[in-house]
C-alpha positions in Angstrom: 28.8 2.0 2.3 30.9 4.6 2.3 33.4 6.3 5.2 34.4 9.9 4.6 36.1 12.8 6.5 34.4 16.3 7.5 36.8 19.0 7.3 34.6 21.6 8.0 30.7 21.3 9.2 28.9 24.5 7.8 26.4 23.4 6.2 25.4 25.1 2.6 22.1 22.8 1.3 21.3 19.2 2.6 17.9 17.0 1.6 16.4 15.3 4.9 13.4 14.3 5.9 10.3 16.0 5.3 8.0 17.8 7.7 4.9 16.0 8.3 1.6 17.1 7.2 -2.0 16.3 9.0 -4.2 18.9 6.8 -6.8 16.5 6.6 -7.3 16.5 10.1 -7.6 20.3 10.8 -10.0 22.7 9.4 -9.6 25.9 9.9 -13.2 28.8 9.9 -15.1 30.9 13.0 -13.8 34.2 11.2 -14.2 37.1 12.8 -13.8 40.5 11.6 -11.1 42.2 13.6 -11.0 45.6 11.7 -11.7 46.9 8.1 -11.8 49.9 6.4 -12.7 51.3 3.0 -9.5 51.9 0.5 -12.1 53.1 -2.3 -15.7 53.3 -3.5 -16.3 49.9 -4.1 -12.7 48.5 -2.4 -12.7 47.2 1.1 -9.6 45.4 3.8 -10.7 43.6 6.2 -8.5 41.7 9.1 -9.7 38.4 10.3 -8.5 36.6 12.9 -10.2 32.3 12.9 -9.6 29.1 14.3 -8.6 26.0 13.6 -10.3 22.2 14.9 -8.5 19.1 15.2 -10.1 16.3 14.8 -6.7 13.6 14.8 -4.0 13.4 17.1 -1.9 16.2 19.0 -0.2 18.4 16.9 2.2 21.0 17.0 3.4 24.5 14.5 0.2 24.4 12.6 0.1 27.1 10.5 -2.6 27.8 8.0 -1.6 29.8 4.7 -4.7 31.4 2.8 -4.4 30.0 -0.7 -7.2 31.4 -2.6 -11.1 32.7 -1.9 -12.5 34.5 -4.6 -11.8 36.5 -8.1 -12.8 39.2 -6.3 -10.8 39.3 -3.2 -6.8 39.7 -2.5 -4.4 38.3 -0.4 -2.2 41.1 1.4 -1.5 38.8 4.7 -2.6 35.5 4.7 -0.2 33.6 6.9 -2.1 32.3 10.4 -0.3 31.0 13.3 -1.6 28.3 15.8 0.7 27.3 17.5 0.4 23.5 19.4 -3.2 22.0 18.8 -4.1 19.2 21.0 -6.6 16.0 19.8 -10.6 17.3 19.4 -9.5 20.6 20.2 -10.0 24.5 18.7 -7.7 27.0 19.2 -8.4 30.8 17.8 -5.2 32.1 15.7 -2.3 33.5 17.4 -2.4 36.4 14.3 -4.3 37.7 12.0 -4.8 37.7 7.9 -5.7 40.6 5.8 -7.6 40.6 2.1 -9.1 43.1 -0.4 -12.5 42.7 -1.4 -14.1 44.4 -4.1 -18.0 44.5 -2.8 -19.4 44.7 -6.0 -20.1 41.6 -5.4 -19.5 39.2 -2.2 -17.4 36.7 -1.1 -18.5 34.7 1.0 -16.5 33.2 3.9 -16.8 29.7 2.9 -14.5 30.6 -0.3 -11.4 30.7 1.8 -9.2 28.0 0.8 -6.5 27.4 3.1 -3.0 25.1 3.1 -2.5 23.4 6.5 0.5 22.0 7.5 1.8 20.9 11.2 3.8 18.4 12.9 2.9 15.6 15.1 4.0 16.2 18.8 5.3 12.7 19.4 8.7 13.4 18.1 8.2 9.1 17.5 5.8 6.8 16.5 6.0 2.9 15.4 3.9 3.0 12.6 4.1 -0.1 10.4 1.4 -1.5 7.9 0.4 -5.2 7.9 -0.4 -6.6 4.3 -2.9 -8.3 4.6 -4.1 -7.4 8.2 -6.9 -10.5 8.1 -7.8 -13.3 6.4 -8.0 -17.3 6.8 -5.3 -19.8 8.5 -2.7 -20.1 7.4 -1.9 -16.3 7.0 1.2 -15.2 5.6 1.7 -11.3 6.9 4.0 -8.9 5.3 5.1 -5.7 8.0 6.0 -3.1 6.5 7.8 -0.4 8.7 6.5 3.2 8.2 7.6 5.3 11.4 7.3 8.9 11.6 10.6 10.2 13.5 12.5 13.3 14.0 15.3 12.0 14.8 17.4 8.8 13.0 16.1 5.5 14.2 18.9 3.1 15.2 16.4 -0.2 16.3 13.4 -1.7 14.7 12.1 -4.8 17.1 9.5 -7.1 15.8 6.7 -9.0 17.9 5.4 -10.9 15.2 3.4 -13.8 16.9 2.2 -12.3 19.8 4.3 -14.1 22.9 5.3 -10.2 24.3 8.5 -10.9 23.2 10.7 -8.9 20.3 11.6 -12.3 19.1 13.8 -10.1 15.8 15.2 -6.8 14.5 17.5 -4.9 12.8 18.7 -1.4 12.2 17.9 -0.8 8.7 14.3 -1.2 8.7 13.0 -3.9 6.3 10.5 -6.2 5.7 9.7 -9.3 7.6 7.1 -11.7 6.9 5.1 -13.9 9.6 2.4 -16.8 8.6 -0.1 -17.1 11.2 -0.8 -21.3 11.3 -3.9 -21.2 13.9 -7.1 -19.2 14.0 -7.4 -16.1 16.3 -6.2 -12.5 17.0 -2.6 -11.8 17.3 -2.0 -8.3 18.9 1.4 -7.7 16.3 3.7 -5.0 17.9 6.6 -2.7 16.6 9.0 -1.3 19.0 11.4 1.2 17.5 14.8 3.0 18.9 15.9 6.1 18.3 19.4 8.1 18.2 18.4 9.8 21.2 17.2 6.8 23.3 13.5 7.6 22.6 11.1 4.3 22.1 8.0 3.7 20.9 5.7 0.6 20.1 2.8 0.1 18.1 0.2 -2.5 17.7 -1.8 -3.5 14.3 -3.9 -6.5 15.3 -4.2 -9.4 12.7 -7.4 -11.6 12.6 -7.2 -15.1 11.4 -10.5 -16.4 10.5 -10.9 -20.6 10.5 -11.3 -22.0 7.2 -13.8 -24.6 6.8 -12.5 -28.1 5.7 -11.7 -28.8 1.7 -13.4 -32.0 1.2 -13.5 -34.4 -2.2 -16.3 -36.9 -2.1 -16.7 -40.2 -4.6 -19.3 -43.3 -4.7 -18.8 -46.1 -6.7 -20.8 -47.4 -8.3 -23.2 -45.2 -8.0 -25.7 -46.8 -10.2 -27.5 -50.3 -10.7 -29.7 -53.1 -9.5 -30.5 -53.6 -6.1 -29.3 -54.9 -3.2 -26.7 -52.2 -4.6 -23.4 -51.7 -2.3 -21.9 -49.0 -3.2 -18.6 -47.9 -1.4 -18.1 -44.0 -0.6 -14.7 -42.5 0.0 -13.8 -38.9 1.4 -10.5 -37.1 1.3 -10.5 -33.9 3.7 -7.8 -31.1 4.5 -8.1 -28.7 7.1 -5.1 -26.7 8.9 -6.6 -27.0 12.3 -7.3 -31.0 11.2 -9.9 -33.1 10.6 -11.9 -34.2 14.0 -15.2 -35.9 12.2 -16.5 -37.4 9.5 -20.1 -38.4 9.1 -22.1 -39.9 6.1 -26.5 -39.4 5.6 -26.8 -42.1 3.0 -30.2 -41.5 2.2 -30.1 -37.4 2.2 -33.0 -37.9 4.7 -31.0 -35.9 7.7 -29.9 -38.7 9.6 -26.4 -39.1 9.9 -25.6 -43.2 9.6 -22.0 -43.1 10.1 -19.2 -41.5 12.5 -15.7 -41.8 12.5 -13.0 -39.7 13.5 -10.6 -41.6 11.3 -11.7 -41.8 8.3 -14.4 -40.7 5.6 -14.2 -44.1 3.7 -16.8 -46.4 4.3 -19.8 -48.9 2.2 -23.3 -48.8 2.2 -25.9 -51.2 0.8 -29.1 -50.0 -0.7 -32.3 -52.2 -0.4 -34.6 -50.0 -2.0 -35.4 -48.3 -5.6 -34.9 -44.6 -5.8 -32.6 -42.5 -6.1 -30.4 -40.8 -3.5 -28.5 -37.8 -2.4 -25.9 -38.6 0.1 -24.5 -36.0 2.3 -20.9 -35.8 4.1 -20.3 -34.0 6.5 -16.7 -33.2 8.1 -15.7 -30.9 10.9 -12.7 -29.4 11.7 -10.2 -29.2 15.1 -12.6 -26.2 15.7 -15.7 -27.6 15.5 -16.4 -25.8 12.1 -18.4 -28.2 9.8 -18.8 -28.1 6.4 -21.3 -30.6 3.9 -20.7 -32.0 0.5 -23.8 -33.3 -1.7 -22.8 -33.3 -5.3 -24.2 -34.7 -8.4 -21.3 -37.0 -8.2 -22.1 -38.7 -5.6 -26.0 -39.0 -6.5 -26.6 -42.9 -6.0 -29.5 -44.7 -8.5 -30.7 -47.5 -7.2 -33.1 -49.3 -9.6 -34.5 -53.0 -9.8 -33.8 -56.1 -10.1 -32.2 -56.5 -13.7 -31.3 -53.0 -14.6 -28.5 -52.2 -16.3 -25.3 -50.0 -15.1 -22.5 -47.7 -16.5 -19.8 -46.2 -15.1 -18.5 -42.6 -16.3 -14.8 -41.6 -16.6 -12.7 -38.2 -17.8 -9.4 -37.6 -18.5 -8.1 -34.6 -17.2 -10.5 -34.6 -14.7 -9.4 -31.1 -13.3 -7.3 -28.0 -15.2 -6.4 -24.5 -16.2 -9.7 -23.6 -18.9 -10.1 -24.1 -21.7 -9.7 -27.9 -20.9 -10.1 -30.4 -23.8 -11.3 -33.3 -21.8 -11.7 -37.0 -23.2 -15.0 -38.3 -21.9 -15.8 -41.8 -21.9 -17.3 -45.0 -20.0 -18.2 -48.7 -20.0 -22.3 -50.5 -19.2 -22.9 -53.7 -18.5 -26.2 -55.4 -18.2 -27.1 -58.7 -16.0 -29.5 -60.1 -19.1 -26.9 -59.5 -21.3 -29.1 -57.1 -23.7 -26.4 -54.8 -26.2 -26.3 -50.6 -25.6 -27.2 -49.1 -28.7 -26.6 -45.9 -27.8 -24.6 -43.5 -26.0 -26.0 -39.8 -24.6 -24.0 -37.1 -23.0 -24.9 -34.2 -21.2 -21.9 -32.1 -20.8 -23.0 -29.5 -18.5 -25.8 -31.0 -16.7 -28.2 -29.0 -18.0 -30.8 -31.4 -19.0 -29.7 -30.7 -22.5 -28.0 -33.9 -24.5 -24.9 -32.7 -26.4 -23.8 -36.0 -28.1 -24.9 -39.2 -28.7 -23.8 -42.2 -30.6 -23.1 -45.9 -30.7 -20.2 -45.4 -29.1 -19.6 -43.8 -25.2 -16.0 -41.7 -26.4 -16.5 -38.4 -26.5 -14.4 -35.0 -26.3 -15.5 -31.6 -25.0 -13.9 -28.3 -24.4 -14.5 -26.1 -21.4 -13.6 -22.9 -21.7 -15.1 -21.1 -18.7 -13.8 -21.9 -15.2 -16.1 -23.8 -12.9 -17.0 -27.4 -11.6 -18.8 -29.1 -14.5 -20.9 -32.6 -13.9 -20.7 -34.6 -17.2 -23.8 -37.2 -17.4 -23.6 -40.2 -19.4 -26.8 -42.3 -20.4 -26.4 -45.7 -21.7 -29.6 -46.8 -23.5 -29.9 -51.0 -24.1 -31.9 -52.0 -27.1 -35.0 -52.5 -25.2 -35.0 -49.1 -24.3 -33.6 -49.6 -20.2 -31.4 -46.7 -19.1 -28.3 -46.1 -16.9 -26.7 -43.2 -15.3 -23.5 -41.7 -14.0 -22.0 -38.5 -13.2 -18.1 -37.6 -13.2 -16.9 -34.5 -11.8 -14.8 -32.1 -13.7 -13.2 -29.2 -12.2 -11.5 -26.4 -14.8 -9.5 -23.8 -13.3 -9.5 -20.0 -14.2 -5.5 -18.9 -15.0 -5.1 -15.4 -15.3 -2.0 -13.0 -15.2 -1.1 -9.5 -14.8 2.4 -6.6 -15.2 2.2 -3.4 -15.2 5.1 -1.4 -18.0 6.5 1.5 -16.7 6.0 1.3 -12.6 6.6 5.2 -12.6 4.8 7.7 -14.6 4.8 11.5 -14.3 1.1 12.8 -15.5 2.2 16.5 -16.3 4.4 15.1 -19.0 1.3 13.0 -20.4 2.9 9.8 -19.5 0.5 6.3 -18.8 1.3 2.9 -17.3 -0.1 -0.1 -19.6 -1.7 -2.6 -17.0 -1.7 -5.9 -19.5 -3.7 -8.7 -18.7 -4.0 -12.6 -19.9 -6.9 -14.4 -19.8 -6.8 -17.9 -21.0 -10.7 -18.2 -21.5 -13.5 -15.7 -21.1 -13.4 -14.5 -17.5 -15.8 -12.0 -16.0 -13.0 -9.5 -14.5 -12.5 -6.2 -13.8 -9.6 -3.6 -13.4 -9.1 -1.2 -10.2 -6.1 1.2 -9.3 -5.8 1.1 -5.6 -4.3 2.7 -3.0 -1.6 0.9 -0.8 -2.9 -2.3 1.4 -6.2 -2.1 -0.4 -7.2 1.2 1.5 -9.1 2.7 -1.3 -10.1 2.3 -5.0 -9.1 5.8 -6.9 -9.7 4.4 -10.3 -12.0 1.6 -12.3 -10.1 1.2 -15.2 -12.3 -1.7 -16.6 -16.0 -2.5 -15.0 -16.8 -5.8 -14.1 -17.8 -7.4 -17.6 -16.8 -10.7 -19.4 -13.8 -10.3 -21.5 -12.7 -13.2 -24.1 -9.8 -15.2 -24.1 -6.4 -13.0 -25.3 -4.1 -10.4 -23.9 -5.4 -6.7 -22.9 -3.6 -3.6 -22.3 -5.1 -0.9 -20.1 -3.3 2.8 -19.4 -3.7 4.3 -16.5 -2.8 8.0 -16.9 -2.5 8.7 -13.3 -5.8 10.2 -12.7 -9.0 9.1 -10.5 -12.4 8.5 -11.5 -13.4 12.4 -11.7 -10.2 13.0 -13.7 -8.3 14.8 -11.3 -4.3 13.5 -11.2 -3.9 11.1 -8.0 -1.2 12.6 -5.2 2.1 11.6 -5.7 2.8 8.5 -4.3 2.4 4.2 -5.2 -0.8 2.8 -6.2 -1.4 -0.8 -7.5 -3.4 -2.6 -10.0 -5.5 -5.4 -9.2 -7.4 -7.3 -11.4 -10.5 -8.2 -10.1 -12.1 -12.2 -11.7 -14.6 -14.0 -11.3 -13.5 -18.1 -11.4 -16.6 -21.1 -10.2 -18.7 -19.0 -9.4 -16.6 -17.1 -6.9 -14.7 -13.8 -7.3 -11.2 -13.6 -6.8 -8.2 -11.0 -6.8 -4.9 -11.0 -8.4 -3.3 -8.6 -6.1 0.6 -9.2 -6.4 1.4 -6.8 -3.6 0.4 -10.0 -1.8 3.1 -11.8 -3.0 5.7 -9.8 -4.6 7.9 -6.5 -3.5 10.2 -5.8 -0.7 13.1 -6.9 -1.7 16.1 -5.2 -0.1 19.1 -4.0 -2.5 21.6 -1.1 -2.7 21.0 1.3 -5.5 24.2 2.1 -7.5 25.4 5.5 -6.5 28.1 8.2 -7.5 31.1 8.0 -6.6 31.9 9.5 -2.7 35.2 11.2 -1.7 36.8 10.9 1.6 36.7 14.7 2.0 34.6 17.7 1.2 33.9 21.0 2.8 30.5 22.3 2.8 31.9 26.1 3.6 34.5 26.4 0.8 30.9 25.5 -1.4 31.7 21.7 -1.4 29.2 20.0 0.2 28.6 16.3 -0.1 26.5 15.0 -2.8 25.5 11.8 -3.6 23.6 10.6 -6.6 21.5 7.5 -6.8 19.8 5.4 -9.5 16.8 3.4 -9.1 16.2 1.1 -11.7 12.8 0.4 -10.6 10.0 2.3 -8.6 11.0 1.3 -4.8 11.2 2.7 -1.0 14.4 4.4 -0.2 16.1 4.6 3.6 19.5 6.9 3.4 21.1 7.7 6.6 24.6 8.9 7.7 26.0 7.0 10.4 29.4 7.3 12.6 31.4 4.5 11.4 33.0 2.5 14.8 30.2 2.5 16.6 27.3 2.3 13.9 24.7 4.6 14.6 22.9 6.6 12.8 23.0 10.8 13.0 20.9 11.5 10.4 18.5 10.0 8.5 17.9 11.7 5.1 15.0 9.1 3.3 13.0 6.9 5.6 11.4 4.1 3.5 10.8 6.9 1.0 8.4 6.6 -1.7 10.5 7.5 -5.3 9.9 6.4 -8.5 12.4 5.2 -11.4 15.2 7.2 -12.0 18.0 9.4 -10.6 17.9 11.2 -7.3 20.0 13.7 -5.3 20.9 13.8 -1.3 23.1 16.8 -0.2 24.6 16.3 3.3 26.7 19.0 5.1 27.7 17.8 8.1 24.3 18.0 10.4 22.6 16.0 12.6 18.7 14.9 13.0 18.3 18.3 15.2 19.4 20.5 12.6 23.5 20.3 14.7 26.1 21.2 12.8 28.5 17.7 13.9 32.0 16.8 13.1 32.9 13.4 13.7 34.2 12.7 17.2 37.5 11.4 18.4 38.5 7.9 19.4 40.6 7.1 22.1 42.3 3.6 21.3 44.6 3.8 24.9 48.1 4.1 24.5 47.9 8.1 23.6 46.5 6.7 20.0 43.9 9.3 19.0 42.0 9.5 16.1 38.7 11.2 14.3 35.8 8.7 13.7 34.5 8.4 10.2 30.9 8.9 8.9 29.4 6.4 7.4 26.9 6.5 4.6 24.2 3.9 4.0 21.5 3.7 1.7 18.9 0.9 0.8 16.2 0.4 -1.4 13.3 -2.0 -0.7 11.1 -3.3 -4.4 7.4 -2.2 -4.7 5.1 -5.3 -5.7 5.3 -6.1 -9.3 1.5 -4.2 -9.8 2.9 -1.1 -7.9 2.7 2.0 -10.0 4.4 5.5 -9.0 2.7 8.8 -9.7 5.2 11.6 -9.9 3.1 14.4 -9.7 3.7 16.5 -6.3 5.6 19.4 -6.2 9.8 19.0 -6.5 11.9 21.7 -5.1 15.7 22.0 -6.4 18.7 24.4 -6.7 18.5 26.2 -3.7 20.6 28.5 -2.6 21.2 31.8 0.0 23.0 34.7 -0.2 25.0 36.9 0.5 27.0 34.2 2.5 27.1 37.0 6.0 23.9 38.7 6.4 23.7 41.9 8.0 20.4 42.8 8.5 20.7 46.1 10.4 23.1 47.5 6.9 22.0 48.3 3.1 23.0 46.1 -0.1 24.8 47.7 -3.2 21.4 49.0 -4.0 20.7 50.9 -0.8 18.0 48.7 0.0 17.9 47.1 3.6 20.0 43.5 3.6 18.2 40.9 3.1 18.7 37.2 2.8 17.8 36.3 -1.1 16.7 32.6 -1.0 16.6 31.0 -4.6 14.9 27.8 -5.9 13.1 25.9 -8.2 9.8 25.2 -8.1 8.1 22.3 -10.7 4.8 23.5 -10.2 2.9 26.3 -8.8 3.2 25.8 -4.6 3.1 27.4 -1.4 6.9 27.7 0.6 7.0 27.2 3.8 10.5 28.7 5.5 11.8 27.5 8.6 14.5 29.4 10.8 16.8 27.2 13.0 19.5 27.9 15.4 22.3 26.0 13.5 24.1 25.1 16.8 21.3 24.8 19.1 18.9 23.1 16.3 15.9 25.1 18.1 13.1 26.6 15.6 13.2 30.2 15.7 10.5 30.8 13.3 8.2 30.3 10.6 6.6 31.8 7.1 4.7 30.7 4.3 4.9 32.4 1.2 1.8 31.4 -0.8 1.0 30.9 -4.5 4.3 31.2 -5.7 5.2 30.2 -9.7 6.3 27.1 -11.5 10.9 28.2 -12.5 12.9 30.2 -10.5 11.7 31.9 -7.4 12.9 34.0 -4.7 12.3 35.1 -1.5 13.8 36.8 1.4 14.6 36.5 5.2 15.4 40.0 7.0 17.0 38.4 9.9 13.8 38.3 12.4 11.8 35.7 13.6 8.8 36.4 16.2 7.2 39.9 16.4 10.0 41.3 14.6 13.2 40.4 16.7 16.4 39.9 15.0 18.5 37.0 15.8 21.7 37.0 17.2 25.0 36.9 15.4 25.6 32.9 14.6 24.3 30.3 11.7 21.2 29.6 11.0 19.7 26.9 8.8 17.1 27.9 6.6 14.2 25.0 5.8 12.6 25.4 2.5 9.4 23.2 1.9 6.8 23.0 -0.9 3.6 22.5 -0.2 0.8 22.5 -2.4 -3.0 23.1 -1.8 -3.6 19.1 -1.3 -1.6 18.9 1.5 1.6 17.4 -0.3 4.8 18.4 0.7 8.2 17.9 -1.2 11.2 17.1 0.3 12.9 20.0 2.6 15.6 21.3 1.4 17.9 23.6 3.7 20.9 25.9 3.4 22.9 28.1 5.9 22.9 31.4 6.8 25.3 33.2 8.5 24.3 36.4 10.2 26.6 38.9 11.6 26.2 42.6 12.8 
């Protein structure tokens, strides 16, 4: 933090907030011809007016700027105003655009290809996300604030577990985590604060399904001669808790024991056969789940037969698992084993056999394996057991560098571990799981070893992703079952505060010394900057709001103006006692980690260096060259964009006015403001801040960038 003086608030260029766009939720067509008339033999104008349809939430300053149509067709006008648009409405255009056609061939209407952009008409909203948003008791949440504000919010309030009560908060915005312990739907609110008094809550409502019971089963023995007792034991875990559990000895449907204590319990069987018990356990909930394994298969065979007894060591681990297999017969008429078969997979196949029951066997594939043993006596009776072994899948992912920038032919390497062959495969996907953009590896086994996959920022039809985070998840299959190693569920969101430049105690926007502040991020992360007043620590401005950035260095230029658009100087304190002084602002900036799989894509549209002159515009005179005064607005665009300009009243902080300036170059650009806004009325003598946006034909906008104006005449 930093506190510093304004000597004088005239404001030059300062980096705040961007507009918001909703072009996905407007379309704009019903054309109609409002006049046209032939410029040659085959050359045609024609003046359109059309509308635009809303199909999301109220909206306001929607402006549509015609982009391109056709190869034969040019743009002479084609700037459309909407003005306000409500939710599922259409409203015709309060102007009209103008092309060219050459009608040597046509163009049809459906070639227009407009940029939208407007501005939501709640000047707040609560928006947060909720990662994830469902999923089994216990549920750990991550919320994530992501409010859209025009103003600087000074209080985020959290409802986390649903009581109606903000049971925490603060004023910075940052992460808190909730875990969910018991099954149902928890109505999760937001409430946020701004500088002006305005609130607003939000709701994002997170189901919590009931797990079923994890249950371990055993019988021992579970082979030999009858009468054969054979004594069953059951370990169950459940976060709701355990309310029953019941045994069916003979697998016949009938449920022989109940207990609400315990699973452990003996049976004795009388007759030959052999047998698949079932336990059953239910939960607090009354969910119930059954266990029948091969393990706990009981052989009950007669009167002088022999029995053996399995054992493994590890019984359970991360593949591939070398596991020691061995096991010990006896037999009541005393008759030696001569040999020793094992099936290591239970597939009916024997694997190894020998005098002698110790064996070793590697599994390299995750799953639940059922090792049988046969013990053979030299008369040629058999016994069997079954031990369980359960082999665990262990895989691993980073992603190296977490911000890439595709124009400059840059790729992240997504490397992945696999400790045995694992069927997997590799998705890019947008934030909270919302979308998969690119299948980097189908769903195929892959040996054991290490594998590194680049992503070069583009989506399955090869087009570059919008600028923003995306994650890798690795996508495995493990038993039987497939998982996800998603470590945005688990990692990111750390708070820290990025080393900055150096910030005097003084500057002076209007003697061409405005505040700037430099910032580093050493990793890809979400940036809140703000400007505060110092003693009573609240916000004015907020310049980033849990900005998306990548790696790397980054600007803000402040001049002294609040949320509106104000020009402010900091105001003064009275202490009593005729001690006076001028408050200080306060600057604050924080970054918040993306999850270790988080990749940035630097590929929108970034405006720099702008600048206005002459510094006093007088639009009624003539420049040096005898050309009517105009304001010359400079800047630098990275790519080819549309620039939207907007005209405030710098002491007021009312918009005065609006134009887009389409299809403008990748360098240096200009372009100029004569001084009117409307249907051609000039402002009055005063300050104006000029808004300068990029916006290109998907809908992404860069940061605004403003300067100041002054007009006098």
């Amino acid at each position: 933090m930093k506190r510093l003086w304004l000597l004088c608030a005239i404001l030059l260029a300062a980096w705040l907030f961007p507009a918001l766009a909703h072009a996905q939720q407007l379309t704009i067509g019903n054309y109609t011809v409002v006049s046209s008339k032939r410029l040659s033999r085959t050359e045609f104008e024609y003046v359109y007016k059309a509308s635009v349809s809303n199909i999301g939430e109220d909206v306001v300053n929607v402006i549509g700027t015609l982009t391109s149509g056709a190869a034969n067709m040019t743009v002479i006008e084609g700037t459309l105003s909407f003005g306000n648009v409500a939710a599922g409405a259409t409203v015709a255009s309060i102007d009209t655009f103008t092309v060219r056609i050459d009608r040597t061939s046509t163009v049809p209407v459906s070639a227009f290809l407009w940029n939208i952009s407007a501005e939501s008409a709640a000047p707040l909203r609560a928006r947060f996300n909720a990662l994830p948003a469902a999923g089994d008791a216990p549920l750990r949440v991550t919320f994530v604030p992501d409010p859209i504000t025009v103003a600087a919010i000074n209080l985020y309030e959290w409802d986390l577990d649903a009581d109606g009560s903000f049971e925490t908060g603060d004023t910075v915005g940052r992460n808190f985590s909730f875990t969910y312990a018991q099954p149902g739907s928890y109505p999760a609110k937001l409430r946020v604060t701004d500088s002006k008094g305005r609130q607003d809550t939000q709701t994002v409502t997170i189901t919590v399904g009931n797990a079923p019971p994890v249950v371990t089963a055993q019988a021992q023995p579970s082979n030999g001669q009858v009468p054969l007792t054979v004594n069953f034991s059951a370990t169950a875990t459940d976060n709701e808790g355990v309310a029953r559990y019941e045994w069916d000895f003979q697998g016949d449907g009938v449920y022989d024991y109940s207990s609400t204590a315990s699973g452990n319990t003996s049976f004795t069987y009388t007759s030959v056969g052999v047998f698949t018990p079932v336990l059953r356990v239910t939960d607090g909930r009354g969910l119930a789940v059954t266990y029948s394994l091969p393990a706990t298969t009981v052989r009950a065979a007669p009167p002088g037969s022999p029995t053996v007894t399995a054992t493994a060591s590890p019984a359970s681990g991360n593949a591939p698992l070398k596991v020691t297999l061995s096991g010990s017969a006896s037999d009541p008429s005393g008759h030696p084993f001569t040999r020793y078969e094992w099936d290591f997979q239970d597939d009916g196949v024997v694997d190894a056999s020998g005098a002698s029951p110790a064996q070793t066997f590697t599994y390299v594939a995750a799953g639940t394996y059922f090792p049988r043993l046969r013990a053979i006596t030299d008369d040629g009776r058999t016994a069997e057991d079954v031990v369980q072994v359960s082999v665990q899948s262990n895989v691993t992912l980073r992603v190296s560098p977490d911000t890439i920038d595709p124009s400059l032919s840059e790729t992240a390497t997504i490397t992945t571990t696999l400790i045995a062959p694992t069927k997997v495969s590799l998705l890019i996907e947008k934030r909270g799981g919302a979308g998969i953009v690119r299948t980097l590896v189908p769903f195929a086994t892959r040996t054991a070893g290490t594998y590194a996959d680049a992503w070069d920022g583009k989506n399955d039809a090869g087009v570059v992703v919008p600028q923003g985070d995306y994650y890798a998840v690795l996508v495995y299959e493990s038993g039987g079952v497939n998982k996800r190693l998603d470590l945005a569920l688990s990692t990111g969101g750390v708070q820290y505060n990025p080393p900055r430049s150096y910030i005097p105690d003084q500057f002076s926007p209007f003697a061409g010394q405005p505040l700037t502040i430099d910032f580093t991020l050493s990793r890809a992360s979400e940036v809140t900057a703000f400007m505060g007043q110092f003693e009573v620590d609240t916000r004015l401005v907020t310049f980033l709001q849990r900005e998306p950035m990548g790696r790397g260095t980054h600007r803000i230029v402040w001049n002294g103006e609040n949320g509106d658009g104000q020009l402010i100087q900091p105001p003064m304190i009275d202490w009593g006692w005729g001690y006076v002084f001028q408050d200080q602002f306060l600057f604050g900036i924080w970054g918040y980690t993306f999850p270790d799989n988080a990749i940035f894509v630097r590929s929108g549209v970034q405006l720099s260096d702008l600048r206005a002159g002459p510094s006093i515009l007088d639009p009624t005179g003539l420049d040096s060259a005898g050309q009517p005064e105009r304001s010359r607005i400079t800047f630098t665009l990275s790519k080819p964009a549309t620039i939207e300009l907007v005209i405030n009243d710098a002491t007021s902080g009312s918009v005065l006015g609006r134009r887009q300036y389409p299809n403008l170059a990748a360098g240096i650009n200009e372009i100029q403001w004569d001084g009117k806004v409307g249907s051609g009325v000039l402002v009055a003598p005063g300050r104006y801040r000029l808004g300068v946006t990029a916006i290109e034909p998907n809908g992404f906008k860069s940061l605004t960038l403003y300067t100041l104006q002054r007009v006098y005449y």
